[in-house]
C-alpha positions in Angstrom: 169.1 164.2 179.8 173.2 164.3 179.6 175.8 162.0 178.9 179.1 160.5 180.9 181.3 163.5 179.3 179.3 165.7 180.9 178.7 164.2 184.1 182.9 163.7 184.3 183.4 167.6 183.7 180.6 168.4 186.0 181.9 166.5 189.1 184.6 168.5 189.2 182.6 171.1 189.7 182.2 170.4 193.8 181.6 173.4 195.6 178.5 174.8 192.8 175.2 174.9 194.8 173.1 177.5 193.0 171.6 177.6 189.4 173.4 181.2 189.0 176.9 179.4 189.5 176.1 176.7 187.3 175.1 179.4 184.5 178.7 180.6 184.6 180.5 177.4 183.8 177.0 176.5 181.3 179.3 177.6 177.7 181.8 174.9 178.9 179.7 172.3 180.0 177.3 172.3 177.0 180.0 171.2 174.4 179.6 167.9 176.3 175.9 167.7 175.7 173.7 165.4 173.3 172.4 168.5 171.4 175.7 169.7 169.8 175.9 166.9 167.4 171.5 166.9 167.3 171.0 167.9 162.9 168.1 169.9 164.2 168.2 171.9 160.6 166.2 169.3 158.6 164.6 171.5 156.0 161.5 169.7 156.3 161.3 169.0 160.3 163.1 172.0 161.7 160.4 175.0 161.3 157.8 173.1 162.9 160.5 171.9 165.8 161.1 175.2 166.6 157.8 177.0 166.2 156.6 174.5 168.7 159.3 174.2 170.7 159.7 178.0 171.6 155.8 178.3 172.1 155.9 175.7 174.3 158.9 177.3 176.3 157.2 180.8 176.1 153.9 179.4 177.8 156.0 177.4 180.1 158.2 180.3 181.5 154.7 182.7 181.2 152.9 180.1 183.5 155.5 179.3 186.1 157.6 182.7 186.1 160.3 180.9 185.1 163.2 183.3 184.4 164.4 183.6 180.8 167.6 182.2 180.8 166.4 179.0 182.0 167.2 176.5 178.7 165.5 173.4 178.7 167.7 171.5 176.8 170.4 171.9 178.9 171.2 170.1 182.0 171.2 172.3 185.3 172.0 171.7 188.6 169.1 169.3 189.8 170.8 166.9 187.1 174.4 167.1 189.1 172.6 166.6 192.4 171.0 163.8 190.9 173.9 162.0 189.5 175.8 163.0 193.0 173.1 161.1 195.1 173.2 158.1 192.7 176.6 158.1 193.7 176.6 158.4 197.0 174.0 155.6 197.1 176.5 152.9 195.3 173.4 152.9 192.3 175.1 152.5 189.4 174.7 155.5 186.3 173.4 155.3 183.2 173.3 157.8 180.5 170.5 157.6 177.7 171.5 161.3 176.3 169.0 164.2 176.0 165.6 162.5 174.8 165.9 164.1 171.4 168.2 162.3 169.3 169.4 161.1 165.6 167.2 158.0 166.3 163.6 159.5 167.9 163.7 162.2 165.6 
């Protein structure tokens, strides 16, 4: 779901601990993030992406009560805590990216 660039900016970030303080620093961390560099405008590809994609967020954030400026192509704060734990653990890290990419498109 992220990369090493964003998990190096985002330790830094030590003392976050709620989704709203993570929102504020969320224009920064996202130009570290798989889906700046996704070509998501594929004349062919991209309407359908989208339609689909914001349907499926709508129902999602509908069902669960989800607030709308949850993104879910962004990684949040359970991602940091994760990546945190690992470390504490001594498990070693490794970053596939978001799970959209040049290559499973």
């Amino acid at each position: 779901m992220t990369n090493e660039k964003w998990w190096n900016t985002a330790k830094m970030l030590e003392y976050v601990d709620s989704q709203q303080e993570m929102n504020h620093y969320s224009s920064h961390l996202s130009k570290y993030t798989d889906m700046q560099s996704f070509n998501i405008w594929n004349p062919t590809r991209a309407p359908i992406f989208w339609a689909r994609f914001y349907m499926y967020s709508f129902l999602f954030k509908l069902h669960f009560r989800i607030p709308a400026s949850f993104n879910f192509l962004a990684p949040g704060l359970e991602v940091k805590y994760a990546c945190e734990e690992a470390e504490k653990s001594g498990a070693k890290l490794h970053f596939l990216g978001a799970e959209l990419c040049q290559r499973t498109w």
